[in-house]
C-alpha positions in Angstrom: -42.1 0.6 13.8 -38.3 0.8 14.8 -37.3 -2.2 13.8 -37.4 -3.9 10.6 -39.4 -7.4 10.5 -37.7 -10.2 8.1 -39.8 -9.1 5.4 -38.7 -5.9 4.7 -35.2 -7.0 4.8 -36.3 -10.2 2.1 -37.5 -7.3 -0.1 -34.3 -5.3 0.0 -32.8 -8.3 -0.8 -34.9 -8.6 -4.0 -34.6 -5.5 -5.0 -30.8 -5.4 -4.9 -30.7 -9.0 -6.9 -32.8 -7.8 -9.1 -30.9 -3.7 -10.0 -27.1 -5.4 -10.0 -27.5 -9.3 -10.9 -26.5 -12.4 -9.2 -23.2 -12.5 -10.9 -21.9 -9.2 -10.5 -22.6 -10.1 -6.9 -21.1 -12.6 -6.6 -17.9 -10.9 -8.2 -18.7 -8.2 -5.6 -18.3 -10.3 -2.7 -15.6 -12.7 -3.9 -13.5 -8.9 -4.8 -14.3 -7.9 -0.8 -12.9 -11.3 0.2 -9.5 -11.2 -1.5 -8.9 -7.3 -0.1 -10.1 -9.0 3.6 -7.5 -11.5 3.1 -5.1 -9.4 1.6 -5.5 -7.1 4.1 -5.1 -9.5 7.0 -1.5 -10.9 4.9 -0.3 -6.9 5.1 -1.3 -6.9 8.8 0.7 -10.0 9.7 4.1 -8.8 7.2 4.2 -5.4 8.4 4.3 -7.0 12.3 6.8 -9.5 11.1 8.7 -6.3 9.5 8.4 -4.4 12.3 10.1 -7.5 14.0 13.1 -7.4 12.2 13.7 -3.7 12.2 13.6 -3.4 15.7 15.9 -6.5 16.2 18.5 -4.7 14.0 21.3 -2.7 15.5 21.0 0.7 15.5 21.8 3.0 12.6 22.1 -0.4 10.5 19.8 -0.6 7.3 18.5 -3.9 6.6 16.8 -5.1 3.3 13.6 -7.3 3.4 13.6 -9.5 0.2 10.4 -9.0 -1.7 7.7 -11.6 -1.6 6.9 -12.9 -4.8 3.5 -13.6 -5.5 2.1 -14.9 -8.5 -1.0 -12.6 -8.9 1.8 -9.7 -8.8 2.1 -7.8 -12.3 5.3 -6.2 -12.5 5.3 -3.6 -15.3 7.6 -0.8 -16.1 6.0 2.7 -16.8 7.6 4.3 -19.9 7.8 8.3 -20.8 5.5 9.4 -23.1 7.4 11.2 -26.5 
């Protein structure tokens, strides 16, 4: 009784297809790969970032240039009057 058998997990599985819909989750898991992925891109910038700050000299500031990606939105927020 501690473990579940396959069944139990094939009615879960049912049950969850059935409350949210096979297409919201498939957006669900396609949305959790692009944040894994975007995730791992940040990981492997901010080491390449920390790379270059520590090969500056000392009590030099150094500007990265921004990556440009074409999924980026850049809007401007504006003051309400």
């Amino acid at each position: 009784m501690g473990s579940f058998s396959i069944w139990h997990w094939l009615i879960v599985l049912l049950i969850v297809v059935m409350v949210f819909g096979t297409k919201k989750l498939k957006n669900m898991g396609s949305d959790l790969g692009g944040a894994v992925k975007g995730f791992k891109d940040g990981m492997k910038d901010g080491n390449q970032s920390a790379a270059e700050a520590d090969a500056a000299p000392a009590g030099q500031v150094t500007q990265s240039t921004p990556r440009t990606d074409k999924n980026t939105i850049d809007v401007e927020a504006k003051q309400k009057s």
